[in-house]
C-alpha positions in Angstrom: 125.9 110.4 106.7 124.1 110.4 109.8 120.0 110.7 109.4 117.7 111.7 112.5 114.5 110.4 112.7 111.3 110.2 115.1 110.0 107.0 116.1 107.1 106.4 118.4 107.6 104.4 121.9 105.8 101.0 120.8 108.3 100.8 117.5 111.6 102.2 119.9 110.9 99.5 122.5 110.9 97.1 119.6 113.8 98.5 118.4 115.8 98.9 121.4 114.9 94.9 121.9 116.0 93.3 118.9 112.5 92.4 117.5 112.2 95.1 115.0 114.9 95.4 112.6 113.6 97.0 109.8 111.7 100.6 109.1 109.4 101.8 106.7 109.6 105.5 106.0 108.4 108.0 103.4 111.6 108.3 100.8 111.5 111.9 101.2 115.6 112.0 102.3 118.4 109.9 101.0 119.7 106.9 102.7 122.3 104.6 101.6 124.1 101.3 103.1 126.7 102.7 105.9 124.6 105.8 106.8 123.6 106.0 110.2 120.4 106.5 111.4 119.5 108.1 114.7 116.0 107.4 115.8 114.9 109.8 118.0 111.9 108.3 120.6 108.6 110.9 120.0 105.6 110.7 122.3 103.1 111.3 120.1 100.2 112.2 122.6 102.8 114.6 124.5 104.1 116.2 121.0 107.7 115.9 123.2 110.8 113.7 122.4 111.3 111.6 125.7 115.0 112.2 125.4 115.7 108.4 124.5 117.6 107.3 121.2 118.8 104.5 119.3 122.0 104.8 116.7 121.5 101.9 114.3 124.1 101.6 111.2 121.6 100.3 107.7 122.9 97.8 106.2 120.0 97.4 103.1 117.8 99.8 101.5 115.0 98.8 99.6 113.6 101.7 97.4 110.2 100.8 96.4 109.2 103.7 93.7 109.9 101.4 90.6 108.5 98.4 92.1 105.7 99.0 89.7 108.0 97.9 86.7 107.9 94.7 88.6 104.6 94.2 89.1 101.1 95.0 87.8 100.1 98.6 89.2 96.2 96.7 89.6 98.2 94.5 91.7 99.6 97.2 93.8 96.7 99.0 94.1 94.3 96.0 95.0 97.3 94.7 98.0 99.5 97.1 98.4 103.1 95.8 99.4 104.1 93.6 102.4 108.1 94.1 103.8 109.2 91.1 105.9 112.1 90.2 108.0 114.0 87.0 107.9 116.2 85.3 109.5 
């Protein structure tokens, strides 16, 4: 399935480098490993899509709504989560 998606210049540039190769979204839409996502570049101060995008395949999907079985929701509350990249 193919999923389109804004994305605002600072994160596409990222993107489009290498450096940033993960993305944090609302879950309101389904994605699943092998879906492709287009992200769509948005200027946010224009309120006009600059007519660049990026076709990147996912290859993991966190889902984070039951993460409160896994840890205290005080916890949650108090730090919030953190999503990191390795290598």
């Amino acid at each position: 399935m193919k999923i389109e998606k804004k994305v605002w210049p600072q994160y596409f540039n990222l993107i489009l480098s290498g450096a940033k190769k993960l993305d944090i979204r609302v879950a309101d839409f389904e994605a699943n490993i092998g879906d492709v996502l287009i992200l769509r570049e948005w200027d946010p101060e224009t309120k006009q899509y600059t007519g660049r995008s990026l076709e990147k395949k996912i290859t993991y999907v966190i889902r984070t709504k039951n993460l409160d079985k896994m840890y205290r929701q005080a916890d949650i509350e108090k730090y919030g989560f953190v999503v990191m990249q390795f290598e």
